[in-house]
N, C-alpha and C positions, 0 to 999 in steps of 0.2 A: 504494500500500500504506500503510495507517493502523496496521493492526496487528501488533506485536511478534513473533515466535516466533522462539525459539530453534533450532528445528530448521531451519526456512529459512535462518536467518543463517546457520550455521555449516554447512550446504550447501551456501551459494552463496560462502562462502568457501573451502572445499575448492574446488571444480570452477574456481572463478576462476584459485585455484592452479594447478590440474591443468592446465587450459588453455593458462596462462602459460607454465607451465614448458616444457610440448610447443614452443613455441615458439621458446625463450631453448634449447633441446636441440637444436633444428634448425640453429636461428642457429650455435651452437658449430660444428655439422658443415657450414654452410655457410663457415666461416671457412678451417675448415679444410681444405676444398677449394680457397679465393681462393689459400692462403701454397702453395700445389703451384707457382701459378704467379708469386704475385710476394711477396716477404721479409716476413716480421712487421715488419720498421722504414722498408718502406715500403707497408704493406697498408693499403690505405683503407677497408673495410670493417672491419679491427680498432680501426682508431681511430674510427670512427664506434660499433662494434657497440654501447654503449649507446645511442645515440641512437637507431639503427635499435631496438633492443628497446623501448624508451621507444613511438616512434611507432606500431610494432604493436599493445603490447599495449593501450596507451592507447586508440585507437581501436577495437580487440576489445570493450572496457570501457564504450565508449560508446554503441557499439551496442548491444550486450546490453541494458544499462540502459534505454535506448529501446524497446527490445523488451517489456522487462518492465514498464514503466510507474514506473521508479525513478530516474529524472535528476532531477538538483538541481532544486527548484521555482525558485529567485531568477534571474528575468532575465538581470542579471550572468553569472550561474555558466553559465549555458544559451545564453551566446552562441555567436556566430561565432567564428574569431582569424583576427587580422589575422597574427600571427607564430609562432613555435617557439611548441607543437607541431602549429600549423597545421590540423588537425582539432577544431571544437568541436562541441558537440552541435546547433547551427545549421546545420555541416555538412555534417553527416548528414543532417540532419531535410531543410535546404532546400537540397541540393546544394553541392559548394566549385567556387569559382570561384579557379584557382591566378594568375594574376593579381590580384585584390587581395591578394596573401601579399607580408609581408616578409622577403626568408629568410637565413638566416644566423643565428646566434648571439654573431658578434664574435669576431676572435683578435688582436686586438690585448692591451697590459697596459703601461698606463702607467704611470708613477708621477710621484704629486704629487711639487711642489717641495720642500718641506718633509720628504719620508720621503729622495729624495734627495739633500739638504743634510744630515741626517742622518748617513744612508749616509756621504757623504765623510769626515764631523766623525770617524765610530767610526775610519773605514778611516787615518787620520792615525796613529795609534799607529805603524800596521806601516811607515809610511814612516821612523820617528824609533829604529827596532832590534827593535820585538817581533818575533820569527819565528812566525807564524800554524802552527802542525800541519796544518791542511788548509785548500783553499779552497773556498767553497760558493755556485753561483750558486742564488738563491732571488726568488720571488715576494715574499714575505714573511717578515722576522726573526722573525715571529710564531708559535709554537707553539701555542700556545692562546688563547683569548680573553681568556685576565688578563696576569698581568706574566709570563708564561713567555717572553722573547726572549731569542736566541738574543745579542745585543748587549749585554745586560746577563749572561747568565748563562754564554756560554764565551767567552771574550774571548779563548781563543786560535784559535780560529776565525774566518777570515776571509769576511767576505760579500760577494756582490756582485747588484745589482737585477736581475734581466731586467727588459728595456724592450726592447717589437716593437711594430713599427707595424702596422696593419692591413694583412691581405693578404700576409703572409708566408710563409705555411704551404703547402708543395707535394707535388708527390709524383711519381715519373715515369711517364707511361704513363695518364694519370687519363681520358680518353676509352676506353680500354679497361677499363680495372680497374672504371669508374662500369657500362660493359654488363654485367661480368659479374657485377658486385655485384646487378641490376636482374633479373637473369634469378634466381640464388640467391634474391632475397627473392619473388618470383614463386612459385618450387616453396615455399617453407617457406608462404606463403600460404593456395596450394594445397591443400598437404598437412593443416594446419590448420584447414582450413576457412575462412579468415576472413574475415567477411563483408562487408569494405570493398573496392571495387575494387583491382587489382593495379596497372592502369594508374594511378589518383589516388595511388597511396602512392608507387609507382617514381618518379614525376613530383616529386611532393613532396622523397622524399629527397636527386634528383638537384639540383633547384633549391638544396635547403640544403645539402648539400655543395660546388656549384660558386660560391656567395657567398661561402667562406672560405677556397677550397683552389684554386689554380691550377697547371697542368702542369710543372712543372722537379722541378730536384731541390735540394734544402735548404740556404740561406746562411748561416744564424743561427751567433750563435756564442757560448757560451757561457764566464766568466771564471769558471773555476772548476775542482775537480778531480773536486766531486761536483754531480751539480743534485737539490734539497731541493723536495719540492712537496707540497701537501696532497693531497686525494681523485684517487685514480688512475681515477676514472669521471667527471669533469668535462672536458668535450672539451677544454676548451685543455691540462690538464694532461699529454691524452694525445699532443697535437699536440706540446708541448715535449718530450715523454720519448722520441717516438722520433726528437726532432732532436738530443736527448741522445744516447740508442742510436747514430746513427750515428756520432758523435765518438767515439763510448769510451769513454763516460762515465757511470759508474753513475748509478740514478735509485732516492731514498728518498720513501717518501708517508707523510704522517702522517696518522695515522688520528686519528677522533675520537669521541667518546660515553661518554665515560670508563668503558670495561669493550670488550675485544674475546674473541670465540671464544664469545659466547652464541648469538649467531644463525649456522646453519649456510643459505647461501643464495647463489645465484649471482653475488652484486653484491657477494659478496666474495671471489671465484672469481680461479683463473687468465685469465678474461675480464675480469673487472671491476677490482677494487680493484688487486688482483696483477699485471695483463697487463703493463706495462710494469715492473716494480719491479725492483731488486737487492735491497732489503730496504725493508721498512715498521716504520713504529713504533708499536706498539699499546699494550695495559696486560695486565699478569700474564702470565701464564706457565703458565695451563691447555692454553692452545690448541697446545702443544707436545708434554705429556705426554699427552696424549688425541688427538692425530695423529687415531688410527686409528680414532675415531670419526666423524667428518668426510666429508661428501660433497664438500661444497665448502673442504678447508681449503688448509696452507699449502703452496705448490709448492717442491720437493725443491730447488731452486737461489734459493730467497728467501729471506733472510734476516731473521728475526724477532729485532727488538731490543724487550724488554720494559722499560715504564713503571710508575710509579705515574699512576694518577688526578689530576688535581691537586686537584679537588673531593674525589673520593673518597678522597684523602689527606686532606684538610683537615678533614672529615668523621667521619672512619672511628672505630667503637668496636667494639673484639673482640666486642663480645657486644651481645644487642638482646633486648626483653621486650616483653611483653602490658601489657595496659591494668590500671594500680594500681589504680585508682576505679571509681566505679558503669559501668558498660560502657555504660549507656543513655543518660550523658551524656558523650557521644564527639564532639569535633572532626572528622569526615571530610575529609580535601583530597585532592578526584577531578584527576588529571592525566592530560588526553587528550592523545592524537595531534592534527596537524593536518589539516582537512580537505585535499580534492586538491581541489576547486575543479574551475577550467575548465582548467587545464595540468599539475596535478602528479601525476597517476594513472599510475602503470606498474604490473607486475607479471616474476616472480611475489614471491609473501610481503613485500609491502610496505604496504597498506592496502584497505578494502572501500569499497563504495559509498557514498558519502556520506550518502543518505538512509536509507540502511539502517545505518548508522550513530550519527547521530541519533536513528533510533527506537530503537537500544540503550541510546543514552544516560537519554532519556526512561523506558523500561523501566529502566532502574539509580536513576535518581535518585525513581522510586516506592515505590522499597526502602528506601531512605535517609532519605526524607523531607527536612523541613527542617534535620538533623543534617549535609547534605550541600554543598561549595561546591566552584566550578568555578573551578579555577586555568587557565586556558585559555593554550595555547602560545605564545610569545613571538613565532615566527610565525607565529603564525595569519594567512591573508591573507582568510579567508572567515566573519569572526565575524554577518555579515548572512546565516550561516543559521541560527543559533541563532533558539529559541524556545522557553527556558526561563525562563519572566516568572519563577515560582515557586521558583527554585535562585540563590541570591547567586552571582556573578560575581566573581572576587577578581585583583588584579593585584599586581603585587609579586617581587619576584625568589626563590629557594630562600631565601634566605639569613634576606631581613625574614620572610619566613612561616612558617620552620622550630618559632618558638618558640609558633606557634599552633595548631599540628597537632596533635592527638592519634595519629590513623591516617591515614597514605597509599593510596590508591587507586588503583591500575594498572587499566586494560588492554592496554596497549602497553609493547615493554623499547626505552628508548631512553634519551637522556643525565638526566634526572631522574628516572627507574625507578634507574639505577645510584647516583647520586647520593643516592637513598633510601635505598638496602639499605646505603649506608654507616654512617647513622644507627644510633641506639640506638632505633629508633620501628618500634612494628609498619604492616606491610605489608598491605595485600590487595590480590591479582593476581587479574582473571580474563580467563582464555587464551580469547580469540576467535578463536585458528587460525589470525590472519594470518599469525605470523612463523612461521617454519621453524626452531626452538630446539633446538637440538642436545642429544641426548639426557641427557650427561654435565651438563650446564648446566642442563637443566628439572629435573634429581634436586635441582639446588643450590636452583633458585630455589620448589621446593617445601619445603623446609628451610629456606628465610630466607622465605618470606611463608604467607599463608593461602588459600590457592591454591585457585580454582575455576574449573573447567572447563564453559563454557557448553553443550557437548552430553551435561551431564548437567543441564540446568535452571539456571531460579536458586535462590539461596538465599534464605531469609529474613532476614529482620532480626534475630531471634531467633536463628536460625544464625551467623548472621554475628558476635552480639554471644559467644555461648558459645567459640566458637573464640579471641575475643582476650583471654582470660584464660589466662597461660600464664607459666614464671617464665623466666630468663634461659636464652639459647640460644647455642651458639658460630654468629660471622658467618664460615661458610666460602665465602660466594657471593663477598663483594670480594676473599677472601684470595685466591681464583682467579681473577677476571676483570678485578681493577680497580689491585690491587698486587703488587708485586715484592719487596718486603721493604725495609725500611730508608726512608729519608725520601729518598731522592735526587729532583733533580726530572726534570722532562721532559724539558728542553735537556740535563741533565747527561748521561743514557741515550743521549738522542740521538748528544752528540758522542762519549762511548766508543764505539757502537755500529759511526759509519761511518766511525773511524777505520780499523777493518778491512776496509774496503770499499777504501781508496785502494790 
């Protein structure tokens, strides 16, 4: 496919969804059948179930795509894999061979010398009278990517490293719980249609599960009174939370992307982010008073502690305006999503095909003209499919580029979409239907940008420049998604929050 439409795109992003989600709906109810016969804290199919979803739908994805003549053209991207998530479009095309697969994902979690000499230096205090309020085993003192530690900013909080060696992670009964996990993703298969053999994925899954999990029952142990971890849908996280669970020991996950309760989606569901939690740490406090618009929101026994943003603190202007000067000579900085490449494609409401993608981009940046530059993801791991000679390429962090911007350019809400709306700088969003945006949130985020909806066309240039003249507006999108009131920071939220949890 060479040529753009709008209607195809946002067709084939519906049905992708629609697909997916059938799926990730089955998956639930197959879960739910495994815990009849063996516990959520030690159900191997719960702690897998992203991966297992990951591997489905990714492979759904790639078939299709095969199908439809829409697979990444770059060699690279169109390979084989050797490892996680073991299906590439190679595989399809020229059958997998599950002997050359590497399988496993790793559950070990070392830490250098240096974060451990550390550790001991902070934890010397408590030896010499301070009495720490609570104790916290954590991966990382690290809240956020900047100076947010939990070491510098509640020192009456006491930490201490997990450190497991490989090969730790067990579970009892894993010869049977692995049959019936293989039978379960069979029927959800089945019932889906999907058109990957049932034998190559059961095979697949069982190989990577049996690399990192072996039959007993759980030694680890953790020094602490709470255990502290990031994304509750990273398998090691979910490996540690139900060796936590089994001690007794509350489990907090910190969320990230400065703004939660925009997107309403299952990977932030009682399955995903939530499944193992006693509480998560998000930003604002929409996602509370709006409960009850939520499909996927927050479960009746989690406890939600709200943040400020740190960015979006730092950021943040009550109010934001339209463009003061000639409209025609406008600064655009376009910030795209990441491509998925040869492994990071799942569903649902996560991202579309990559070539069809690209031709969006292409179709966008024709509207724009040379007025337009690509601020391209910081991970990007697949810039060798670009081929935009005629569109400047710009690198540099929010921070250096912020004072060059006239207008930002969304089509995806992720941590630099929120990051923007905090600004004093006009917006333009347009909704390609990936994410699943919660109803109460899309009213905001049509109120803080210039919002267009790609299955009603594009706009012109023309359109696009009349819309950005407009005078100050109030910013209610961050007051709800992004802040809590007051400057507190993230650690500080944090450690009032799971004081209540001891």
């Amino acid at each position: 496919m060479s040529k753009f439409s709008t209607e195809f795109f946002s067709t084939h992003i519906a049905n992708d969804n629609k697909n997916t989600l059938g799926i990730y709906n089955d998956l639930v109810l197959a879960y739910k059948t495994s815990v009849l016969s063996y516990p959520a804290e030690k159900n191997i199919l719960g702690v897998y179930f992203i991966d297992i979803l990951k591997l489905l739908t990714q492979s759904f994805f790639k078939k299709k795509e095969l199908e439809l003549g829409i697979e990444p053209s770059h060699k690279y991207v169109n390979r084989s894999l050797e490892a996680w998530p073991y299906i590439g479009y190679d595989d399809i095309r020229d059958g997998c061979d599950i002997k050359l697969k590497r399988f496993g994902r790793g559950s070990s979690i070392t830490q250098s010398n240096l974060k451990s000499l550390l550790q001991f230096a902070v934890n010397t205090q408590y030896f010499f009278g301070r009495n720490p309020s609570i104790k916290l085993s954590v991966v990382t003192p690290r809240i956020d990517n900047g100076s947010n530690l939990l070491w510098r900013q509640t020192p009456d909080i006491m930490t201490n490293l997990v450190n497991v060696k490989s090969g730790w992670f067990s579970v009892p009964q894993l010869g049977d719980q692995l049959e019936l996990l293989k039978n379960l993703v069979v029927e959800i298969m089945e019932k889906n249609h999907h058109p990957i053999s049932p034998k190559l994925i059961t095979s697949l899954l069982e190989n990577h599960i049996k690399a990192d999990c072996s039959e007993g029952e759980l030694n680890v142990q953790f020094k602490g009174d709470i255990l502290l971890l990031s994304s509750g849908v990273e398998i090691q996280n979910r490996m540690l939370a139900i060796a936590a669970i089994q001690q007794g020991l509350p489990v907090v996950n910190i969320m990230h992307g400065e703004a939660y309760g925009v997107c309403d989606e299952p990977i932030f569901s009682e399955f995903g982010e939530q499944m193992y939690s006693s509480a998560i740490l998000g930003y604002g406090d929409r996602v509370l008073s709006a409960q009850d618009t939520y499909k996927f929101g927050m479960k009746d026994h989690v406890k939600y502690i709200k943040s400020n943003g740190v960015n979006a603190l730092r950021h943040y202007k009550p109010e934001f305006s339209g463009i003061g000067h000639n409209p025609t000579k406008v600064n655009y900085f376009y910030y795209p999503t990441t491509m998925s490449g040869a492994t990071h494609r799942y569903g649902p409401y996560r991202d579309t095909a990559d070539s069809l993608y690209l031709l969006w981009q292409k179709s966008l940046f024709s509207v724009f003209g040379d007025l337009i530059k690509i601020k391209t993801h910081p991970k990007e791991k697949y810039k060798m499919s670009f081929s935009f000679s005629e569109t400047k390429i710009v690198s540099g962090s929010f921070d250096d580029l912020l004072d060059e911007i006239d207008v930002f350019v969304f089509d995806y809400i992720g941590t630099a979409f929120n990051e923007a709306c905090a600004t004093s700088k006009p917006i333009i969003y347009f909704d390609l239907g990936i994410r699943n945006i919660n109803s109460e949130a899309l009213i905001s985020i049509k109120e803080r940008t210039i919002y267009f909806d790609i299955k009603d066309g594009m706009p012109t240039l023309k359109e696009i420049q009349e819309h950005l003249i407009f005078g100050k507006k109030e910013n209610m999108y961050t007051d709800k998604y992004s802040l809590c009131g007051g400057n507190k920071s993230r650690a500080k939220s944090l450690s009032e929050g799971i004081k209540e949890l001891k």
